[in-house]
N, C-alpha and C positions, 0 to 999 in steps of 0.2 A: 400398756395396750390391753384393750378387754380381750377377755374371752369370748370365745362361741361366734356366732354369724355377724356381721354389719355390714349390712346392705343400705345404698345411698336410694333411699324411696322414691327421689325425685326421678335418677334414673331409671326404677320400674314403672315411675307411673308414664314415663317417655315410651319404653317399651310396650305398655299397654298398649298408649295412642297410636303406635305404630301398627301394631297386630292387630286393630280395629281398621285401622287407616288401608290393610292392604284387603281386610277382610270385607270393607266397604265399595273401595274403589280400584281394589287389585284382580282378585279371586274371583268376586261376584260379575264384573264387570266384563270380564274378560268369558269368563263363561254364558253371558247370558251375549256376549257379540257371538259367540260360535254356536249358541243355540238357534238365533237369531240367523246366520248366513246357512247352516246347513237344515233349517227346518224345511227345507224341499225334498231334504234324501238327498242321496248321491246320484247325480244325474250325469258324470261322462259314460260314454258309451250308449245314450240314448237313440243316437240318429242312425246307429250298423246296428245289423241284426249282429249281438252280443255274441264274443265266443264264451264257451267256456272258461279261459285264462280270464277276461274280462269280467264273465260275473264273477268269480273268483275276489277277482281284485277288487272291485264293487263289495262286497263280503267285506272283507280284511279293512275295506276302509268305510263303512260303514261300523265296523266294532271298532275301530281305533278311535272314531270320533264322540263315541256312545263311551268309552273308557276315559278319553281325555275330557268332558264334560263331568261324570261322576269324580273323576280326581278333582275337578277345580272346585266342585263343587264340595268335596270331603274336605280339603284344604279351608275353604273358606269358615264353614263349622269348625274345624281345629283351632283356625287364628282369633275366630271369636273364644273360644272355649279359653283360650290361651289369654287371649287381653283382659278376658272379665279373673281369671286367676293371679295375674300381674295386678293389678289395681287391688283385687282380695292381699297379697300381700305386703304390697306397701302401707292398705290401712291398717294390719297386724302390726309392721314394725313401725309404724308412726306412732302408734299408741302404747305401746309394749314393752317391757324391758326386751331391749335386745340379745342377753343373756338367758332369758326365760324359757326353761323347759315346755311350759304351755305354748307358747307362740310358737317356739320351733314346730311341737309335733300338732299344731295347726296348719303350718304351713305345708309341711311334710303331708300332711292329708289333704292339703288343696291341692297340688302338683301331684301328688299319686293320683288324686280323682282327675285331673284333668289329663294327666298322660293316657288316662284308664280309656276315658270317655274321648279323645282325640283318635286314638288307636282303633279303639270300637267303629269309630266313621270312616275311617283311611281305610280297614280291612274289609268294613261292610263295603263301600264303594269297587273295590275291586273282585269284590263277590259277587254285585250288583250283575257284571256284565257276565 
């Protein structure tokens, strides 16, 4: 049995198309229906003259919905970020000795930049709000 990594390529390139797949029609989708239903604002409590506890509540869900839009929307940049790094390393080990010092620490520097750059979106979106 060899040494060092073996990864079945076909499985990452599976993976890719998944983290595309949910970044296309998961994340993006779903975020732009809730941008889409709540682009009026939050409108219970319109028809009484509002208490306090109510704009209150009005508040807390209008930032819950302005939080849960920037998440879907950081997620979906991550799962791109992430399937275009999947496919980077399958065509590494399709081409590569899969023992090879070079490949690995390619690879290793694709997955640190992309954890780097995933992380960077996920924290800015929750700073966002």
């Amino acid at each position: 049995m060899p040494e060092g990594v073996e990864i079945d390529t076909g499985e990452v390139v599976a993976f890719a198309k998944g983290m595309r797949s949910e970044a296309a029609s998961g994340f993006s989708q779903v975020a732009a229906r809730g941008s889409d239903l709540h682009a009026h604002g939050v409108v219970f409590g319109t028809s009484i003259t509002a208490s306090e506890a109510v704009s209150q509540a009005k508040a807390r869900y209008a930032a819950a919905l302005e939080n849960t839009d920037a998440n879907l929307r950081a997620y979906q940049q991550a799962a791109e970020i992430f399937a275009d790094v999947a496919e980077a390393v399958a065509r590494d080990f399709a081409s590569a000795d899969r023992s090879s010092a070079q490949a690995q620490a390619r690879v290793d520097a694709l997955l640190d930049n992309a954890i780097a750059k995933a992380t960077a979106i996920i924290d800015g979106a929750g700073r966002a709000i």
